[in-house]
N, C-alpha and C positions, 0 to 999 in steps of 0.2 A: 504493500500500500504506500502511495506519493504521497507524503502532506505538504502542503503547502500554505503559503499566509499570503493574502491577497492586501496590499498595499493600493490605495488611489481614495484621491480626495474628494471624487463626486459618490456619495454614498448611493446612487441609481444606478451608476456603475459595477460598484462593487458586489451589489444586486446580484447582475446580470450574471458575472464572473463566478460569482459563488453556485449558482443556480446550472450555467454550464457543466462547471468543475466537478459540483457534485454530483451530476449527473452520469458520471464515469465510474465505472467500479473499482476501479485500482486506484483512485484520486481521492483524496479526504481533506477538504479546506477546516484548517486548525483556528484560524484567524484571521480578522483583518482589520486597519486602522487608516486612518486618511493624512498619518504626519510622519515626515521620513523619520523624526526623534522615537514617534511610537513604533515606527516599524523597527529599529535599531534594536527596541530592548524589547520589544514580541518578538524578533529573532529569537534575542539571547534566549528566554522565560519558554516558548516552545519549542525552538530548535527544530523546527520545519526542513523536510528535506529542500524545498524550493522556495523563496519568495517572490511571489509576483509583479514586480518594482516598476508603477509610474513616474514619470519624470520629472514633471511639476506639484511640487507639491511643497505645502506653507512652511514655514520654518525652515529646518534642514529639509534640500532641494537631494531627487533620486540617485541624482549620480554620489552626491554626500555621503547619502545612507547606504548606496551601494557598496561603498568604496570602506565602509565600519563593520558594514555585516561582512563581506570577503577577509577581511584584515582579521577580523575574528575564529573566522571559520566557521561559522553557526548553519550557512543554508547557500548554496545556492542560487543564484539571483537570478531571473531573469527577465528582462526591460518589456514590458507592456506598454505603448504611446501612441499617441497620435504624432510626433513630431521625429523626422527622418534628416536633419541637415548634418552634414559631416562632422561640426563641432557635439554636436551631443550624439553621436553615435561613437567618435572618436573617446569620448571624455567616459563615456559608460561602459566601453569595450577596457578600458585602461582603468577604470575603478576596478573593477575583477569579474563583470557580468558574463556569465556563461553563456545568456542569449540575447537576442534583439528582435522584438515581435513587433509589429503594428498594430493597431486595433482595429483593424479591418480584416482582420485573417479570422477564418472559418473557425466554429466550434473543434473541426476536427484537427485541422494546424494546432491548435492549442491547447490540445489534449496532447496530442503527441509533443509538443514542445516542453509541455511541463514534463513529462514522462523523460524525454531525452534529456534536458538539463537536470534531473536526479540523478542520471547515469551520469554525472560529468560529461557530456556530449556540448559541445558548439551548436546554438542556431541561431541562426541568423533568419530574417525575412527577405527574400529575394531583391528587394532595391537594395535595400541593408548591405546586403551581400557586393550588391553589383558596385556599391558607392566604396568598398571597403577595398576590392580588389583594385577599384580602378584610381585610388589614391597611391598604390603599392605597386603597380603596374608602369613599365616604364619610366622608370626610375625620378617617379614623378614625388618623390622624397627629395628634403633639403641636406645637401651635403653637407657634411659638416665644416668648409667655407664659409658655404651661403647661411649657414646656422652664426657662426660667427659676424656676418655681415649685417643679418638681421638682427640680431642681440644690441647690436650696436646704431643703429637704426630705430630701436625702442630707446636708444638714450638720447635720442637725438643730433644726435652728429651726424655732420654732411658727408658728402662722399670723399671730399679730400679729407676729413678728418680721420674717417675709416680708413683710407689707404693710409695714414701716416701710422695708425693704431697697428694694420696691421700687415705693414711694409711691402704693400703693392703699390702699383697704380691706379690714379682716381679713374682710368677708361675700364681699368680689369672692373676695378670696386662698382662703375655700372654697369659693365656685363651681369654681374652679381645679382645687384639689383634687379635688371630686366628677368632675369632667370628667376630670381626669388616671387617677382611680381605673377609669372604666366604659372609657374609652378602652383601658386598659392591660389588665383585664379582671379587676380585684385587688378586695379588701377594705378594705385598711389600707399605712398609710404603707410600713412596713418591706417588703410586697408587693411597691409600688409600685415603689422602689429597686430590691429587687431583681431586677425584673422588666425593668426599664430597663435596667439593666445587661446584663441578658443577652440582652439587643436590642440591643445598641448602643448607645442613646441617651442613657446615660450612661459615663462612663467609668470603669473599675475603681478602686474608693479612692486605690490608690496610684498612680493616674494623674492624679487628680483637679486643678486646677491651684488658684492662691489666689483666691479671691474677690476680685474689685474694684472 
């Protein structure tokens, strides 16, 4: 028997999911709460093999609580949303979430998805999938250069200051740049930043550590 704890802050939701779930013989919903804080310690307090983690939600936000209950070890997590853009698939995938569902996937997708993410199994929802490979594909990754150039780019320095930082030239430092821009899939500088950040690839200002 799967148990699982169904997270989401619209209680008509949670309804609906409970009612699916339960309707499975091998699936047993143990719980569910609409705050990723509650859902942190209904992990701990049940120990569900799966949690069923929305991504919006008040206080501590999904990928938060995802990223506490994995770090723990209490359950399995796997993403239930309506919202598919590469910063919050990327940032869920890198919390420890073992899947990526949408809410528009069938009763039976989602029987089997909980089922698969008890086994330790990877799922993903097909765009899910298709946005994850094609970020990885083609080495359409930031070298570690261009990691370098953007880093420095979040502190505001121009391109001849980045070449002096980091003893190239100001044309290589915007070759950099252009590459960083079509890579990332941005315009302009500020884009860029921001865009990294919400990939990951760089880390929140106030995280940010001293340049050396």
């Amino acid at each position: 028997m799967t148990t699982v704890l169904i997270v989401d802050d619209h209680p008509v939701v949670r309804d609906g999911l409970r009612a699916v779930l339960s309707a499975e013989p091998d699936i047993e919903v143990v719980g569910e709460c609409g705050r990723g804080d509650e859902a942190v310690a209904a992990a701990a307090a049940l120990r569900p093999d799966v949690v069923l983690m929305d991504l919006r939600l008040p206080g501590l936000d999904g990928v938060d609580a995802t990223a506490r209950i994995t770090a723990a070890g209490t359950a399995a997590v796997l993403v239930l949303t309506t919202y598919d853009s590469d910063g919050d698939i990327l940032r869920a995938v890198e919390a420890g979430a073992t899947g990526y569902l949408l809410k528009d996937a069938s009763r039976q997708e989602l029987a089997r998805a909980v089922s698969a993410a008890a086994r330790g199994e990877t799922v993903l929802a097909p765009p899910v999938a298709a946005k994850l490979v094609g970020r990885l594909r083609g080495g359409r990754l930031l070298t570690p250069r261009e990691t370098e150039v953007l880093t420095r780019i979040a502190k505001g320095l121009s391109n001849s200051d980045i070449g002096r930082a980091l003893f190239i030239g100001e044309a290589t430092v915007k070759s950099h740049v252009l590459r960083i821009f079509d890579k990332l899939g941005v315009r302009d500088r500020t884009a860029a930043v921001t865009t990294a950040i919400a990939r990951g690839i760089l880390p929140p200002p106030e995280d940010a550590g001293p340049d050396h």
